[in-house]
N, C-alpha and C positions, 0 to 999 in steps of 0.2 A: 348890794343885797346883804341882808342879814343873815347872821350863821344862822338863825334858825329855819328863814326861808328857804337857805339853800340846802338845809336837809331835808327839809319834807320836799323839795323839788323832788329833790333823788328819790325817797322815798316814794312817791307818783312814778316818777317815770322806771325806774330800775328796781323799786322792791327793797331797797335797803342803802344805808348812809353810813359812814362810819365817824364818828366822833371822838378828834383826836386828843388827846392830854386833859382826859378825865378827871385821870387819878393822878396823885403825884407819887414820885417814887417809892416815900417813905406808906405811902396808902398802897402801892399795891404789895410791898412788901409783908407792911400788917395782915394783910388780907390773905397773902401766898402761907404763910406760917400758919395761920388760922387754918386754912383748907386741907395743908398738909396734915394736923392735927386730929381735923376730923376726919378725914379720910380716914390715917388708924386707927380710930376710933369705929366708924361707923361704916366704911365706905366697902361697896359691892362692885360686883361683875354688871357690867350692863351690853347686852348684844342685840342692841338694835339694829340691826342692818351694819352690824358692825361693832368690834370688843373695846372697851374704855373701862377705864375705873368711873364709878357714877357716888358721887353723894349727895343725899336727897333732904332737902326742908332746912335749908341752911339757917331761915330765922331762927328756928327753935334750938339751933346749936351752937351758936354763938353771937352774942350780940352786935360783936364786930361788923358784922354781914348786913345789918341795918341799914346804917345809910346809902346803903343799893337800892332799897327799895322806892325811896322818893327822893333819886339824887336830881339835883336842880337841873344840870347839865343833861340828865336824860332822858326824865319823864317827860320833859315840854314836846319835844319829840314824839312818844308813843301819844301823848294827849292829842298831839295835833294831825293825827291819823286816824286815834280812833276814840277820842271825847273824853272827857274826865270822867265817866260811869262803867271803869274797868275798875277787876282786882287782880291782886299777883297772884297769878293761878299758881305759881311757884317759883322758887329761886333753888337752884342745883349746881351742881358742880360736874362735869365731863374733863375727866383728865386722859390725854391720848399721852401711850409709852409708846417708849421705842417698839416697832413692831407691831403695831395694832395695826390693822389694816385701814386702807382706806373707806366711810361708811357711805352707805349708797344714798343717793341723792331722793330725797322726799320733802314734804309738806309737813307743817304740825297740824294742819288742820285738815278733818276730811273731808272727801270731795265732794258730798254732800251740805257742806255747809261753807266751801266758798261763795265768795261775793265783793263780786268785782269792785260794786260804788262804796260799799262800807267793811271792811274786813272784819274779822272776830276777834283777832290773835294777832300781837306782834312778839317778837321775842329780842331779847337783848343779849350779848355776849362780850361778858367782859375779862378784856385780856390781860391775865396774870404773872404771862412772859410777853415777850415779844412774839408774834407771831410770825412764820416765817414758812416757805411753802417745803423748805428742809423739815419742820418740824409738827406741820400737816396743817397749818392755817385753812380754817372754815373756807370750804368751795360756796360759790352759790351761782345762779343761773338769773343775769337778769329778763326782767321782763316775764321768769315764769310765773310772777303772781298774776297775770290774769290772762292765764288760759285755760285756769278751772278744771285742774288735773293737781292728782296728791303727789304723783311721781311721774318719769318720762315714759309713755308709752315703751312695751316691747319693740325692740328694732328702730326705737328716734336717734338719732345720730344727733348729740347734742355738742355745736361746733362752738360755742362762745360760754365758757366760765369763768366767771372772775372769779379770785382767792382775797380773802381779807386779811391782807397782811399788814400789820399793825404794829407800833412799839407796844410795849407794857403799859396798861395804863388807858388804854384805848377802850373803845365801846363801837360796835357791829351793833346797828340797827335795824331787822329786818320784820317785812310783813310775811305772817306765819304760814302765808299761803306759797311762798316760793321754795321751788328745790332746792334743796340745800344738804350738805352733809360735812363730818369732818374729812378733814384729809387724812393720809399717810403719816405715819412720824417714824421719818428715816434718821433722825439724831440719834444724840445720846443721853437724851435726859428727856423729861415727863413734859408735858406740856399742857398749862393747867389754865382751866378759864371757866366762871361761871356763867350758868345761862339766867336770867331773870324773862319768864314770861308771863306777859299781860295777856287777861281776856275780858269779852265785855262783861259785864258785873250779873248776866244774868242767866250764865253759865258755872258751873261748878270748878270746883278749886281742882289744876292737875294733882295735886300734894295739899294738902290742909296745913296748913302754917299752924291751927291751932294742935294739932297733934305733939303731944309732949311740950308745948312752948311754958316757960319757965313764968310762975307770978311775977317772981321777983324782976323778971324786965318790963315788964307791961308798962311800967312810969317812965317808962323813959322813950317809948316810940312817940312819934311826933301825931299831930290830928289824922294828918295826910294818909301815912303807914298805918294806925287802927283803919281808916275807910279803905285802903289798899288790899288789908288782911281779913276783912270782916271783923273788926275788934274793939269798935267804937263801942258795942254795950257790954267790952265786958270779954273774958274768956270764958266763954261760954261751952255749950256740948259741941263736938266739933259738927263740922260741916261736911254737906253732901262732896268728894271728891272723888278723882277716878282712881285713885290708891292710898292707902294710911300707912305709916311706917309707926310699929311699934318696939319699944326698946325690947330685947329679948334676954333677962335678966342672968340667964345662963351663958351665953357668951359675952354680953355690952354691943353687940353689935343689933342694928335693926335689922329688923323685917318689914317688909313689904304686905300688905293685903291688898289686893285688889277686889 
């Protein structure tokens, strides 16, 4: 069987695949220096069901972060779950530190709008260290994409989670409908990984890539990445999204609108 069949197998039966030696070393390295960058630059508190450092709309912050967007080895994957008529609702960063708690186990999508034969949302997680369940490697629950719940009921005793534990370089493939949360990070150093998520194309951006993104890149993304980002005609007015981040010239750091 071909690698690709045998990820979207998993992807059917378990909810998520992981894809090893994505990156090469010298690529996740580029890409770890980059994040750390912007993190000081830009990066926030995020408490979702749990504290991380969060940095938001990674296109628009560094070019480096492009080739995530339509990488060869990953998209065939998201396409063949959920069609080529998706765009990158957004690409982020969650970096878990020593000490951050473990985040509680949910859905990105809500329960309203799962759907067992066609999902809406996969998301991608790409690992910037090694993953490792000492330094809180992504938990996930298979099988909970289709029982059409955002999270586990009060009082479910949930006996079977897998952890995605990965070298550097790797890629977490999952459908957006499964419980999932980070782990704990009982080490001693940060533990940095981005998320790239896809939705069907006829949904709104999580983060609007056009927000702040730079002219001077625009020539250089591929056909693929303008139809991924909305930006085939052009950087236009942005787009309808569930939040904007705008630079906040008094500190350099963004904000958030929702």
């Amino acid at each position: 069987m071909d690698n690709l069949r045998q990820h979207l197998y998993e992807m059917e039966f378990y909810g998520f695949t992981l894809i090893e030696n994505v990156l090469s070393l010298d690529e996740v390295a580029t890409l770890k220096n980059a994040l750390i960058r912007c993190e000081q630059e830009t990066g926030h508190e995020q408490g979702f069901l749990g504290t991380a450092s969060h940095v938001a709309n990674l296109p628009a912050l560094d070019p480096t972060f492009l080739p995530i967007v339509d990488h060869p080895k990953v998209l065939p994957v998201v396409e063949g779950i959920m069609g080529k008529a998706i765009i990158l609702g957004s690409l982020n960063a969650r970096i878990v530190r020593p000490t951050d708690p473990e985040q509680g186990l949910h859905s990105d999508i809500r329960q309203d709008l799962h759907n067992m034969a066609a999902p809406i949302m996969c998301n991608t997680v790409w690992m910037l260290d090694d993953f490792s369940t000492e330094n809180g490697a992504t938990r996930i629950v298979p099988g909970s994409h289709r029982i059409g719940l955002d999270r586990p009921p009060e009082g479910f005793e949930i006996k079977h989670v897998a952890r995605a534990v990965g070298e550097a370089g790797s890629v977490l493939v999952f459908n957006g409908q499964c419980w999932h949360g980070g782990g704990e990070n009982y080490g001693r150093q940060n533990r940095h990984g981005l998320f790239g998520h896809y939705r069907k194309n006829a949904l709104v951006f999580q983060v609007d890539p056009h927000d702040i993104f730079p002219v001077a890149w625009y020539d250089q993304l591929t056909d693929r990445q303008k139809e991924l980002m909305r930006m085939t005609n052009g950087l236009g007015a942005p787009h309808a999204a569930d939040a904007h981040f705008r630079v906040s010239f008094s500190t350099g750091k963004k904000k958030e609108e929702m």
